[in-house]
Backbone as JSON Lines, residues from 0, in Angstrom:
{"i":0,"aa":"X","n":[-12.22,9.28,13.5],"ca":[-11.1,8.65,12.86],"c":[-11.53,7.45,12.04]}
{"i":1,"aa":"X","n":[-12.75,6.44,12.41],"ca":[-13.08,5.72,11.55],"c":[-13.56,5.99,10.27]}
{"i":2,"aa":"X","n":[-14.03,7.03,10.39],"ca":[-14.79,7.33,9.04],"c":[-13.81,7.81,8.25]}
{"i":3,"aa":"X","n":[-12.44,8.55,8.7],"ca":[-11.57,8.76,7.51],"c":[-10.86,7.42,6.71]}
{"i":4,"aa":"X","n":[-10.65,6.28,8.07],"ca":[-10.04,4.92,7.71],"c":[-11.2,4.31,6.29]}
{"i":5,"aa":"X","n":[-12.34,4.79,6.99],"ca":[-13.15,3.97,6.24],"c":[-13.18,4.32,4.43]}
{"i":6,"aa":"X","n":[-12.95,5.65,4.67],"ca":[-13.15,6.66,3.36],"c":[-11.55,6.41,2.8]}
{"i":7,"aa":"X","n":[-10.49,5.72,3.34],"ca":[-8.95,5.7,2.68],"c":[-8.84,4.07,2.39]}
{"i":8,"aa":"X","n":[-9.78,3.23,3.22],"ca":[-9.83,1.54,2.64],"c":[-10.96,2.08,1.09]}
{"i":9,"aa":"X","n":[-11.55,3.03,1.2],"ca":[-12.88,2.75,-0.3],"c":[-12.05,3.29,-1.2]}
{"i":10,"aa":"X","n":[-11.1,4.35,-0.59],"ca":[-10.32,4.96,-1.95],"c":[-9.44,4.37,-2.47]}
{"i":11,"aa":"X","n":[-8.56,3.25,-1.62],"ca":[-7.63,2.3,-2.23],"c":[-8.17,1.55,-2.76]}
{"i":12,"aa":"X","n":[-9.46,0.82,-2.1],"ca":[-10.0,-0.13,-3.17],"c":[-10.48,0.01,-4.62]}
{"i":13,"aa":"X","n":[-10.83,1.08,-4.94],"ca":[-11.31,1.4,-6.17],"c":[-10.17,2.06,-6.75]}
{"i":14,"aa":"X","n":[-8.59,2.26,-6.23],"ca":[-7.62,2.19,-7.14],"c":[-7.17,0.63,-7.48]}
{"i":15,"aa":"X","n":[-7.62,-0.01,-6.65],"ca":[-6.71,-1.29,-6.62],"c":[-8.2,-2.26,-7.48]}
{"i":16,"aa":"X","n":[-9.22,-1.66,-7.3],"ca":[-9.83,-2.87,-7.98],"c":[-11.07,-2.18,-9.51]}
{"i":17,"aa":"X","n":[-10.41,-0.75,-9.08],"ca":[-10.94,0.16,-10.19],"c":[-10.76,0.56,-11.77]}
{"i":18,"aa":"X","n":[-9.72,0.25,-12.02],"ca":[-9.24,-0.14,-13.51],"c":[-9.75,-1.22,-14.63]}
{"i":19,"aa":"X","n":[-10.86,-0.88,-14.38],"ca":[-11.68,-2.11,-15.35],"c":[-12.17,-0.95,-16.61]}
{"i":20,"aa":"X","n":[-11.51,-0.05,-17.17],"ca":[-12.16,0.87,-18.36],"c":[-11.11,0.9,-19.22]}
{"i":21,"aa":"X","n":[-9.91,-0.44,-18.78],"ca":[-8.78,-0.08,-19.97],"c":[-7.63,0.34,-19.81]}
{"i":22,"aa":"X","n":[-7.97,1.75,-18.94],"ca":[-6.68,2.11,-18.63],"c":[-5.86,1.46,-17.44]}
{"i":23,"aa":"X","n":[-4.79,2.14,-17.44],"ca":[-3.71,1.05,-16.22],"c":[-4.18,2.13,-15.15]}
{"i":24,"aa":"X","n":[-3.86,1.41,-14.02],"ca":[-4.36,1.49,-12.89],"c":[-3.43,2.42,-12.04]}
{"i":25,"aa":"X","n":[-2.66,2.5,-12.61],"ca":[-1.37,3.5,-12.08],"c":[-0.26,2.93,-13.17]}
{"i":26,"aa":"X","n":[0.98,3.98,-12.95],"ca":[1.88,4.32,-14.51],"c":[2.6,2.68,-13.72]}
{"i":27,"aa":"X","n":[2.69,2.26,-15.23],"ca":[3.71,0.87,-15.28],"c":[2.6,-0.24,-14.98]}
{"i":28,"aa":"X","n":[1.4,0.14,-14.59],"ca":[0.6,-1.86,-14.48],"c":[-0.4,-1.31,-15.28]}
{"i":29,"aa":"X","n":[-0.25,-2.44,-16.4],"ca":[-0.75,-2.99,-17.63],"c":[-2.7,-3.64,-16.93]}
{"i":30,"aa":"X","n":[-3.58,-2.91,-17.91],"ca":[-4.87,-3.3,-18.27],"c":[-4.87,-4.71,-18.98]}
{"i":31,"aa":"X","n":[-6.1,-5.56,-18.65],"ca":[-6.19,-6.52,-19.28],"c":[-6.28,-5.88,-21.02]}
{"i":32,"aa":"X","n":[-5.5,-7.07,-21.38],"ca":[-5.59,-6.88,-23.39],"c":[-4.24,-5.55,-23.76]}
{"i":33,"aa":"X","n":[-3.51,-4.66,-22.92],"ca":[-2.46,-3.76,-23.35],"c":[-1.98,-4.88,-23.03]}
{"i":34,"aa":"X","n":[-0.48,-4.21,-23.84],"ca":[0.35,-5.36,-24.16],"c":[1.88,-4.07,-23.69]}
{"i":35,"aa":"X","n":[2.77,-4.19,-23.12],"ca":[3.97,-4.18,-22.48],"c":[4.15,-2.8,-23.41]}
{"i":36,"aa":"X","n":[4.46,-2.67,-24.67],"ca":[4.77,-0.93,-25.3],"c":[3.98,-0.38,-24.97]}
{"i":37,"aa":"X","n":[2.8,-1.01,-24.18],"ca":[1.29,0.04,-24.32],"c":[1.5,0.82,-22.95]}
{"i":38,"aa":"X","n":[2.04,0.45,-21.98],"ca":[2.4,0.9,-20.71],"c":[3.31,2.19,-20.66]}
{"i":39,"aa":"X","n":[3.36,3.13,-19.28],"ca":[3.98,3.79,-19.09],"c":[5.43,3.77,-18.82]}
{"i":40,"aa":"X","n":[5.41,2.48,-18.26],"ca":[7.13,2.43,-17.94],"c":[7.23,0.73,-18.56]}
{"i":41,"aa":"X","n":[8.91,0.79,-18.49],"ca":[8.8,-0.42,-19.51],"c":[8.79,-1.72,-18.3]}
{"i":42,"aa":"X","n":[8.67,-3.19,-18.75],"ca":[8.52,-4.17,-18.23],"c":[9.39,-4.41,-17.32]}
{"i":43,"aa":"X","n":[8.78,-4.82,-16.34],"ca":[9.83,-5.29,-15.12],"c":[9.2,-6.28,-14.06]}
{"i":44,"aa":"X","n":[10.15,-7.05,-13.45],"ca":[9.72,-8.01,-12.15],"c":[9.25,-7.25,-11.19]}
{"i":45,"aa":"X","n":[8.52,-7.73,-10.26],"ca":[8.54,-7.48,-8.99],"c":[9.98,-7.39,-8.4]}
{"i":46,"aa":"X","n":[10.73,-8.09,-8.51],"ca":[11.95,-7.72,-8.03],"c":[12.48,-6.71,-8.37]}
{"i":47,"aa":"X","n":[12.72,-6.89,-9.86],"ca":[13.28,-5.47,-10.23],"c":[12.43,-4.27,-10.07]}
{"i":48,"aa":"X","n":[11.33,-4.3,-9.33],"ca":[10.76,-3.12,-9.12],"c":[10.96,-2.38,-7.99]}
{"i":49,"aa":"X","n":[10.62,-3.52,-7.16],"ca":[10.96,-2.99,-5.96],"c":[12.36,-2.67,-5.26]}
{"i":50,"aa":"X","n":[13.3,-2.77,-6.16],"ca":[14.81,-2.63,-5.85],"c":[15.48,-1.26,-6.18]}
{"i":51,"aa":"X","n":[15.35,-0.53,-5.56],"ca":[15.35,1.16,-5.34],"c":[17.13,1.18,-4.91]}
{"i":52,"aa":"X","n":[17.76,1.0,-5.25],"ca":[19.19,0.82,-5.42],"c":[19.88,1.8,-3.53]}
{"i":53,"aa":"X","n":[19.97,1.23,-2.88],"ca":[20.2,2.45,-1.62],"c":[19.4,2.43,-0.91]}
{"i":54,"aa":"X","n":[18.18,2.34,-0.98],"ca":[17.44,2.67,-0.02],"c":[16.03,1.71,0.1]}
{"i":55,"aa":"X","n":[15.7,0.78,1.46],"ca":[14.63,0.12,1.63],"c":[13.75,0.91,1.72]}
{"i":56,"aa":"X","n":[12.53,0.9,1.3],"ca":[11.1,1.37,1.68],"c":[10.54,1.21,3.12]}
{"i":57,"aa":"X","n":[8.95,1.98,2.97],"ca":[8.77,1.79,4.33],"c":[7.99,0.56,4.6]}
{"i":58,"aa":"X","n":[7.97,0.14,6.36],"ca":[7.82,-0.99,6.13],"c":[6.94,-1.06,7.65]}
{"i":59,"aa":"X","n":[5.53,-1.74,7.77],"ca":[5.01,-1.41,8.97],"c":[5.45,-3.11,9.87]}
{"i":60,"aa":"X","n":[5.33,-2.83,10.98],"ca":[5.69,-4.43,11.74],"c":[4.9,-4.57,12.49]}
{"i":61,"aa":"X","n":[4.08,-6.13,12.26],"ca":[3.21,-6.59,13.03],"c":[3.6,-7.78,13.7]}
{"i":62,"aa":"X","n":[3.31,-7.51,15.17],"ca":[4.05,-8.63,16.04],"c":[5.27,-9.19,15.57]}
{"i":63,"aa":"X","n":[6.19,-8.19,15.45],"ca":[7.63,-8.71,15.37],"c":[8.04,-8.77,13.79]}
{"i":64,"aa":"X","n":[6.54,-9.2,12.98],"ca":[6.79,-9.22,11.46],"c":[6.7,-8.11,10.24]}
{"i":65,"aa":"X","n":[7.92,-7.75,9.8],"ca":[7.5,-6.64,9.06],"c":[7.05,-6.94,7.28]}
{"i":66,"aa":"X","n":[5.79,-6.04,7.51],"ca":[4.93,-6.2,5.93],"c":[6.11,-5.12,4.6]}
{"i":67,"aa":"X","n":[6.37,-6.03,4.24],"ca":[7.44,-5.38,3.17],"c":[6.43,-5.42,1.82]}
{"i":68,"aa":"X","n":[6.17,-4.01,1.64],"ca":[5.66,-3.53,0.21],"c":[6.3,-3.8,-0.86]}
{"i":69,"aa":"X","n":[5.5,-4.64,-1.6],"ca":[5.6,-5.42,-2.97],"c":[6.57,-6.48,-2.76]}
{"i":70,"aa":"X","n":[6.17,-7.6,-1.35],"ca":[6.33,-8.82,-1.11],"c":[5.13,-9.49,-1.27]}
{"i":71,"aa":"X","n":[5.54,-10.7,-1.33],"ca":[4.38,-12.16,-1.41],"c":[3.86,-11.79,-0.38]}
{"i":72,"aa":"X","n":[2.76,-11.77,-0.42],"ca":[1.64,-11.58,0.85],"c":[1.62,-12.74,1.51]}
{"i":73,"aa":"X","n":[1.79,-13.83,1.06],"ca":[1.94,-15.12,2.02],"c":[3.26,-15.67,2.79]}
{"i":74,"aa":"X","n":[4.25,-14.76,2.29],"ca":[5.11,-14.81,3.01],"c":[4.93,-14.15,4.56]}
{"i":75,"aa":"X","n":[4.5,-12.74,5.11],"ca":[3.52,-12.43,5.57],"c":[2.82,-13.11,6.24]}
{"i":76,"aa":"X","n":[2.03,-13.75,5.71],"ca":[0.91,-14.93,6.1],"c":[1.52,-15.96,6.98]}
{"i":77,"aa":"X","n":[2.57,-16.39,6.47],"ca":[3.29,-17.78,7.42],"c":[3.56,-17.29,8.47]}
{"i":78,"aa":"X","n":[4.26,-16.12,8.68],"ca":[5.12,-15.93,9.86],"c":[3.79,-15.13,10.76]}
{"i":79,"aa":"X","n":[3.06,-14.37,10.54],"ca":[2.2,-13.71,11.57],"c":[0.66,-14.14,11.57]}
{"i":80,"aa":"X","n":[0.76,-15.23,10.66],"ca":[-0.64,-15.75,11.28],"c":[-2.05,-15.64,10.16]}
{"i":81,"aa":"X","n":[-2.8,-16.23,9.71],"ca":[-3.95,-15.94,8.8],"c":[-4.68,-14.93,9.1]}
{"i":82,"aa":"X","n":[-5.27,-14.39,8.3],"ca":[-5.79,-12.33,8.84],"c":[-7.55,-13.33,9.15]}
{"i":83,"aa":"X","n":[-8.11,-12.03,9.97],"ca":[-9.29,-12.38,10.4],"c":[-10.46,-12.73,9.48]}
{"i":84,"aa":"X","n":[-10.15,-12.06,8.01],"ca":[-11.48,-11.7,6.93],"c":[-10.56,-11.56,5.94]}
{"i":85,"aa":"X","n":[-11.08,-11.97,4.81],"ca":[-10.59,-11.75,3.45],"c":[-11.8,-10.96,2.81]}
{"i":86,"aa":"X","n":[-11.52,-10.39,1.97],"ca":[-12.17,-9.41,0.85],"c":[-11.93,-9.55,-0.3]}
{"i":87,"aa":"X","n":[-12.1,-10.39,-1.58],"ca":[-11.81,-10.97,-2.52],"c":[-13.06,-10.2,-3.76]}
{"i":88,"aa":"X","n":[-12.02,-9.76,-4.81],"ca":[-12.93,-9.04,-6.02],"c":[-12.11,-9.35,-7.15]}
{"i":89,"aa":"X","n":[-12.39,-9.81,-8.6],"ca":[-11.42,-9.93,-9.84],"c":[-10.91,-8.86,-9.94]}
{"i":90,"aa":"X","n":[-9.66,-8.73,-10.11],"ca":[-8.78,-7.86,-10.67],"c":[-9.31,-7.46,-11.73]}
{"i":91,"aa":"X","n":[-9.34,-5.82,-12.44],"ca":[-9.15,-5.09,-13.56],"c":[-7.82,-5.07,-14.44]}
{"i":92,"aa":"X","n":[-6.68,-4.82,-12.8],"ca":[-5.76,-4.28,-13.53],"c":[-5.04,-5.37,-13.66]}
{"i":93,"aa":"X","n":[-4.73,-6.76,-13.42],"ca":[-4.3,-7.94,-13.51],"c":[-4.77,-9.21,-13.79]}
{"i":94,"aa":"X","n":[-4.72,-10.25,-13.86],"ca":[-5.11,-11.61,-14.09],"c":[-4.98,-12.38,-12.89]}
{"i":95,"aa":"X","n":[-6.4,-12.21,-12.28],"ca":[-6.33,-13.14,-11.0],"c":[-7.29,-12.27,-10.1]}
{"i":96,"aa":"X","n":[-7.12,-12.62,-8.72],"ca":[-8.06,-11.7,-7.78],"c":[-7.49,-10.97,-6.99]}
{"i":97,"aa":"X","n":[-8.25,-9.51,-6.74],"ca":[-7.37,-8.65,-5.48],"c":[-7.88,-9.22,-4.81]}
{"i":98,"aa":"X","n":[-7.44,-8.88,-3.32],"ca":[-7.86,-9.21,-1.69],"c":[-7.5,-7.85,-1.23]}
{"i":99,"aa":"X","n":[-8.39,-7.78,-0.07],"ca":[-8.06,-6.96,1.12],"c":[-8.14,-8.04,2.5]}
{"i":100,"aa":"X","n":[-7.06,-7.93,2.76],"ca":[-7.14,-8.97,4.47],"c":[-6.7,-7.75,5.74]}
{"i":101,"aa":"X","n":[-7.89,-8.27,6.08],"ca":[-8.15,-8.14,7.68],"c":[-7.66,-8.67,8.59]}
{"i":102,"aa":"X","n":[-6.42,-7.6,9.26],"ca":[-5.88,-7.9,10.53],"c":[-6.55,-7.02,11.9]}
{"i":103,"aa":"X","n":[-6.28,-7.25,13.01],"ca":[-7.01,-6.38,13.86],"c":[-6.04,-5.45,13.97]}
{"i":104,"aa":"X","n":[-7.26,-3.63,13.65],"ca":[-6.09,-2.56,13.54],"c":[-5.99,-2.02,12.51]}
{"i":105,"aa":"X","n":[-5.74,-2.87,11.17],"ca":[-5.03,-2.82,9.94],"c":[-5.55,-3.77,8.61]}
{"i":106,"aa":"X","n":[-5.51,-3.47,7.78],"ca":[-5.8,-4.04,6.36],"c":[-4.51,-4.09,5.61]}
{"i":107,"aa":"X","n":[-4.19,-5.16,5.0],"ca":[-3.41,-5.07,3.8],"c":[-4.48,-5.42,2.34]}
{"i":108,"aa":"X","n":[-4.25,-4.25,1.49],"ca":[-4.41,-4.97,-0.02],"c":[-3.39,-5.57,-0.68]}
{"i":109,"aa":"X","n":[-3.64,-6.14,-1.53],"ca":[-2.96,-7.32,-2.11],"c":[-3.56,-6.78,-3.74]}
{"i":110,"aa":"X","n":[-2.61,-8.03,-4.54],"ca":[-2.42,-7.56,-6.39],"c":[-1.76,-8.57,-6.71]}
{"i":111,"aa":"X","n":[-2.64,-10.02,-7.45],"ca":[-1.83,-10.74,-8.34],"c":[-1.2,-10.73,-9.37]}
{"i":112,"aa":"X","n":[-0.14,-11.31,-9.37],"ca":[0.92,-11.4,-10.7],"c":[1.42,-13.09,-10.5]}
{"i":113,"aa":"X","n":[0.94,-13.43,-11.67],"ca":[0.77,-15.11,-12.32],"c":[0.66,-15.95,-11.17]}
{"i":114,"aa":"X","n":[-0.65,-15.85,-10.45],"ca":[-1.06,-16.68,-9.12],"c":[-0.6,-16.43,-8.04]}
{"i":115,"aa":"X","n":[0.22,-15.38,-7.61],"ca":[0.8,-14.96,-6.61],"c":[0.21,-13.62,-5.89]}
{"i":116,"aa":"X","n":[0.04,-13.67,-5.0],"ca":[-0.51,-12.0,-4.11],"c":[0.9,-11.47,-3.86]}
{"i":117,"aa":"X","n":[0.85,-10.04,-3.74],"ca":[1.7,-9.24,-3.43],"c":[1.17,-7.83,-2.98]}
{"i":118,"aa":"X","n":[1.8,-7.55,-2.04],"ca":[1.18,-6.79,-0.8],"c":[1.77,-5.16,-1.54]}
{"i":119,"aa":"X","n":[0.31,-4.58,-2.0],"ca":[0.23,-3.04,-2.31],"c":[0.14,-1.56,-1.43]}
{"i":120,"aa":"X","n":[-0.48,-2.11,0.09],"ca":[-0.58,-0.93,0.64],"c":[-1.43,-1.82,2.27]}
{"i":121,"aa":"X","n":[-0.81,-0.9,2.94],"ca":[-1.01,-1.32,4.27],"c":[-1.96,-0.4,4.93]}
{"i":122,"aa":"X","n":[-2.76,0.12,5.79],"ca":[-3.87,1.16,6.24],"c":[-4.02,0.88,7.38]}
{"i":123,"aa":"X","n":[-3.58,1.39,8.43],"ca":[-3.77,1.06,9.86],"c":[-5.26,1.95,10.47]}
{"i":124,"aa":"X","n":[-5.89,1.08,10.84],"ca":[-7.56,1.44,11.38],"c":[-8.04,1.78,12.73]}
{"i":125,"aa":"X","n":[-6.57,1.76,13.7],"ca":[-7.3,2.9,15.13],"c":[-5.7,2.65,15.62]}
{"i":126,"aa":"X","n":[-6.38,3.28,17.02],"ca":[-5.25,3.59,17.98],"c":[-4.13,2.75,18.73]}
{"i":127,"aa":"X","n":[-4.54,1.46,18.39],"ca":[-4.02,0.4,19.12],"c":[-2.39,0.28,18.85]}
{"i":128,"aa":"X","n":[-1.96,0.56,17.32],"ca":[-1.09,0.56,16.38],"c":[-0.18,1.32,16.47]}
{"i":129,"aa":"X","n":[0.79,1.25,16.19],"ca":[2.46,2.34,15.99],"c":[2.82,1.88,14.8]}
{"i":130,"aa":"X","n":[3.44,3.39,13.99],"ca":[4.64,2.96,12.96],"c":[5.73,2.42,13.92]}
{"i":131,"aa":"X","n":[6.53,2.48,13.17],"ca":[7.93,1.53,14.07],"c":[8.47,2.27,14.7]}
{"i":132,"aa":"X","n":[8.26,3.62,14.1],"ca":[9.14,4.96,14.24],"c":[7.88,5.64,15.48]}
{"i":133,"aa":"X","n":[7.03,5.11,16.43],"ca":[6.14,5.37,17.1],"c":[4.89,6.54,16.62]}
{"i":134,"aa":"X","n":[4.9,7.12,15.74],"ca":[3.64,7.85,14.87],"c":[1.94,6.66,15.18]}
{"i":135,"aa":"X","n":[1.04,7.28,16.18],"ca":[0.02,6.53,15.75],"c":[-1.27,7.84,15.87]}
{"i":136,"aa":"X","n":[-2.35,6.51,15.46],"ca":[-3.86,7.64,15.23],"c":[-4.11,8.73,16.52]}
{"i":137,"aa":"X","n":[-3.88,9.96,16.03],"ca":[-4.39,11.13,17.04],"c":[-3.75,11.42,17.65]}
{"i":138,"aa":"X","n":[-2.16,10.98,17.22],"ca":[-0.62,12.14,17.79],"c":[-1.17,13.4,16.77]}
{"i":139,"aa":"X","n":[-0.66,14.3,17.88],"ca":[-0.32,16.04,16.81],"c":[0.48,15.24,15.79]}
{"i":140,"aa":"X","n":[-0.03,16.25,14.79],"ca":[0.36,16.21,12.98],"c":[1.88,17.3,13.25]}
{"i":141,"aa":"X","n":[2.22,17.91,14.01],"ca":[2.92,19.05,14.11],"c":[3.94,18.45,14.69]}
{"i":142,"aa":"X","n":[3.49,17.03,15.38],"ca":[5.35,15.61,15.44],"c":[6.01,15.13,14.39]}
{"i":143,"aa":"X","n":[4.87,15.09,13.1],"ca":[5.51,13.8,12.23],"c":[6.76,14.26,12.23]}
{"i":144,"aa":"X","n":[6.91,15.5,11.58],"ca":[8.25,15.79,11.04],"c":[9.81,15.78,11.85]}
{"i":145,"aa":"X","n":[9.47,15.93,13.52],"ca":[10.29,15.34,14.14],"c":[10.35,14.15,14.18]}
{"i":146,"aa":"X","n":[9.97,13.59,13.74],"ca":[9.96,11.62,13.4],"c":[10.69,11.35,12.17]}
{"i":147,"aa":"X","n":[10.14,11.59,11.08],"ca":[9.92,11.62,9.61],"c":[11.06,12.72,8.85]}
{"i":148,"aa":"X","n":[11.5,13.67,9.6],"ca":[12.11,14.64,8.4],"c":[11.14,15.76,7.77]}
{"i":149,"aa":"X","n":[11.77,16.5,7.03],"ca":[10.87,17.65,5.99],"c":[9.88,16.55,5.45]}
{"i":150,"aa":"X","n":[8.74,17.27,5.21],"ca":[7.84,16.72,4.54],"c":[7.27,17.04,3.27]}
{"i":151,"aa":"X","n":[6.65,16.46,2.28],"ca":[5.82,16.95,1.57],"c":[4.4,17.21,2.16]}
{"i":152,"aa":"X","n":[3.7,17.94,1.8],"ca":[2.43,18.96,2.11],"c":[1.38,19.03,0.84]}
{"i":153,"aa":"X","n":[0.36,18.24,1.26],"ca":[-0.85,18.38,0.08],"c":[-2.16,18.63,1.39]}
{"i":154,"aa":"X","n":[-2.39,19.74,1.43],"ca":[-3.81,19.96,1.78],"c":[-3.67,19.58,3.16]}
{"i":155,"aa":"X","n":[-4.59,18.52,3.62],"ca":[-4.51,17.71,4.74],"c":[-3.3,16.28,5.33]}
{"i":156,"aa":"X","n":[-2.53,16.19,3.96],"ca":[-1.59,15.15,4.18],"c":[-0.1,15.37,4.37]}
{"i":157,"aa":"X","n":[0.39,14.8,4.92],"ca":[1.82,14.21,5.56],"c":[2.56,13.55,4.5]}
{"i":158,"aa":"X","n":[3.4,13.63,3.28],"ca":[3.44,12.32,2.6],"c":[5.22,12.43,2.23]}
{"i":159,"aa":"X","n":[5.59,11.27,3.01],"ca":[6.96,10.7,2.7],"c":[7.27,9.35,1.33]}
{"i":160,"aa":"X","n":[8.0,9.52,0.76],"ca":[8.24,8.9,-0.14],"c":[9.98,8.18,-0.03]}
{"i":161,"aa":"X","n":[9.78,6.83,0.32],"ca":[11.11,6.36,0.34],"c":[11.5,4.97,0.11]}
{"i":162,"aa":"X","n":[12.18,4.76,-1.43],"ca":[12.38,3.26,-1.83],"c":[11.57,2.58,-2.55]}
{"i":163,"aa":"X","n":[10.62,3.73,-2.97],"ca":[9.68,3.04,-3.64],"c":[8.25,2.75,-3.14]}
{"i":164,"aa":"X","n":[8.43,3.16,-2.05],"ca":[7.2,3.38,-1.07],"c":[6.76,5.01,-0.3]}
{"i":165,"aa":"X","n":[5.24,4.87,-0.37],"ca":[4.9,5.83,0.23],"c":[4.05,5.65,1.61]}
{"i":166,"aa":"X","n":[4.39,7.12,2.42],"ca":[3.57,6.57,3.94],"c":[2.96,8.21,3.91]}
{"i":167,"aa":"X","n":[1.95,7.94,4.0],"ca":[1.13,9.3,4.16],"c":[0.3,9.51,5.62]}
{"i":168,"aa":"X","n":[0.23,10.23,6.2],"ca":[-0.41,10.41,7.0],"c":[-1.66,11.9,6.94]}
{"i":169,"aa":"X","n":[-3.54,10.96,6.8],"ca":[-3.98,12.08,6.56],"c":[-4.09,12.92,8.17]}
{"i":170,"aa":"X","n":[-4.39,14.29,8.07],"ca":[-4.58,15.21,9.14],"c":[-5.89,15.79,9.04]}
{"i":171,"aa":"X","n":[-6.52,15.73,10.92],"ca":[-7.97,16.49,10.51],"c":[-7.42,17.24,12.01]}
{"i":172,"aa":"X","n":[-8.03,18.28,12.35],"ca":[-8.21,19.09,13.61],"c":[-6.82,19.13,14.41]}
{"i":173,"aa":"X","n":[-5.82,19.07,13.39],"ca":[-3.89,18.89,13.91],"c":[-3.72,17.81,14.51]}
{"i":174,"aa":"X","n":[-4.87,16.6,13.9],"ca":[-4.13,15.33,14.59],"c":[-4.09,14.41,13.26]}
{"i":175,"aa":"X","n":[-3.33,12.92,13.55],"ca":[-3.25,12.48,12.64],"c":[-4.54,11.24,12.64]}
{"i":176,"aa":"X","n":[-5.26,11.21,11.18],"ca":[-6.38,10.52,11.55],"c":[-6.22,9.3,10.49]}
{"i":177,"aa":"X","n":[-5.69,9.16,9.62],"ca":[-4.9,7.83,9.12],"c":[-3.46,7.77,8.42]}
{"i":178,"aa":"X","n":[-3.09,6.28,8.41],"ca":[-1.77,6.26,8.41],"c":[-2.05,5.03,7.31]}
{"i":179,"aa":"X","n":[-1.56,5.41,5.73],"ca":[-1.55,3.95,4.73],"c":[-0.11,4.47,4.53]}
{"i":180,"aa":"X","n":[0.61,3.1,3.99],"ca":[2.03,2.35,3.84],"c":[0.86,2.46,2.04]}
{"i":181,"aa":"X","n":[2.05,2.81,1.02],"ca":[1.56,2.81,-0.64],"c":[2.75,2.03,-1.0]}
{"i":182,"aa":"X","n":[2.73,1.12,-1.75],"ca":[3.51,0.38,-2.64],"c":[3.32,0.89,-4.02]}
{"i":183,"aa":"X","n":[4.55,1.62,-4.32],"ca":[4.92,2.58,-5.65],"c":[5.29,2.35,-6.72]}
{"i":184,"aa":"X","n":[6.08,1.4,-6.74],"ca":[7.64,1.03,-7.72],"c":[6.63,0.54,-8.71]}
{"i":185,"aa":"X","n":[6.74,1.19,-10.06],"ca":[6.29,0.71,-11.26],"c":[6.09,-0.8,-11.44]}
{"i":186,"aa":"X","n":[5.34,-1.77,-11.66],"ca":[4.84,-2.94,-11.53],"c":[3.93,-3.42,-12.72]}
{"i":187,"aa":"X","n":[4.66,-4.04,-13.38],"ca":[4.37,-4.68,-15.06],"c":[3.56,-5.82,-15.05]}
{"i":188,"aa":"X","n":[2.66,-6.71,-15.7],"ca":[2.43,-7.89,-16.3],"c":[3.38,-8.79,-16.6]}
{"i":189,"aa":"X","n":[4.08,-9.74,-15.95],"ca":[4.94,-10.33,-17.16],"c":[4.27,-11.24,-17.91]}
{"i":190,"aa":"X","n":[4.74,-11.06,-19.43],"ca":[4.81,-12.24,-20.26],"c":[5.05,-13.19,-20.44]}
């Protein structure tokens, strides 16, 4: 199970810190030097992004605090405590630096917008952990959906989409061997 965690923190990171050739990094966040028409979707806040009209996203809770995708990461920070390790690289796809912080268990990445972190995707790293909804590493894959609902189905993955957020769960040998929280909602540069 580590080695899949390990292989889903390298694959987020090189979405999250991999966009250094120009293009945007995913549809709606702007490359250094494009300019707002140059994007896939048009300009918007963090607020207005993450505001999925009906329905909250998913949301993992640590010690009582829940990590809300495409919040201030330091909001986060106050209430549950400074993470063990930081992981700090310049942004491609923004102006400023990503992070990955280290909690025990779990990683959040992070994505500045005008000096501010904001929390992109959550990755829980062993067994210790529960979604809220009780799903953890190396339950049968053949529960989610009594948890979760119908699912979508790619290959080896589990993947729910709700509010603007995604929670995937990958599957190896009918168990579940990681669990990342994706922060979705189109996410602009502002000017």
């Amino acid at each position: 199970m580590k080695k899949h965690t390990i292989i889903t923190i390298a694959i987020l990171a090189a979405a999250v810190f991999g966009a250094c050739d120009g293009e945007p990094a995913a549809p709606g966040v702007l490359a250094p030097g494009n300019t707002a028409s140059e994007a896939s979707a048009p300009a918007m806040s963090v607020d207005e992004a993450s505001a999925v009209p009906g329905e909250a996203g998913f949301e993992f809770i640590y010690k009582g605090n829940a990590i809300v995708l495409g919040s201030k990461a330091d909001d986060f920070i106050a209430k549950a405590g400074a993470p063990k390790d930081v992981f700090e690289a310049p942004s491609c796809a923004f102006e400023g630096i990503d992070k990955i912080l280290y909690y025990p268990g779990f990683i959040i990445n992070t994505y500045p917008i005008d000096g501010t972190d904001y929390i992109l995707s959550v990755v829980l790293g062993d067994d210790s952990l529960t979604t809220p909804e009780g799903v953890y590493l190396g339950m049968g894959a053949d529960e989610i959906p009594d948890v979760y609902g119908p699912v979508s189905e790619k290959e080896n993955a589990l993947i729910y989409k709700k509010g603007g957020t995604t929670l995937t769960f990958i599957t190896e040998n009918g168990a579940v061997a990681d669990i990342t929280y994706y922060y979705e909602a189109a996410i602009s540069v502002q000017e």
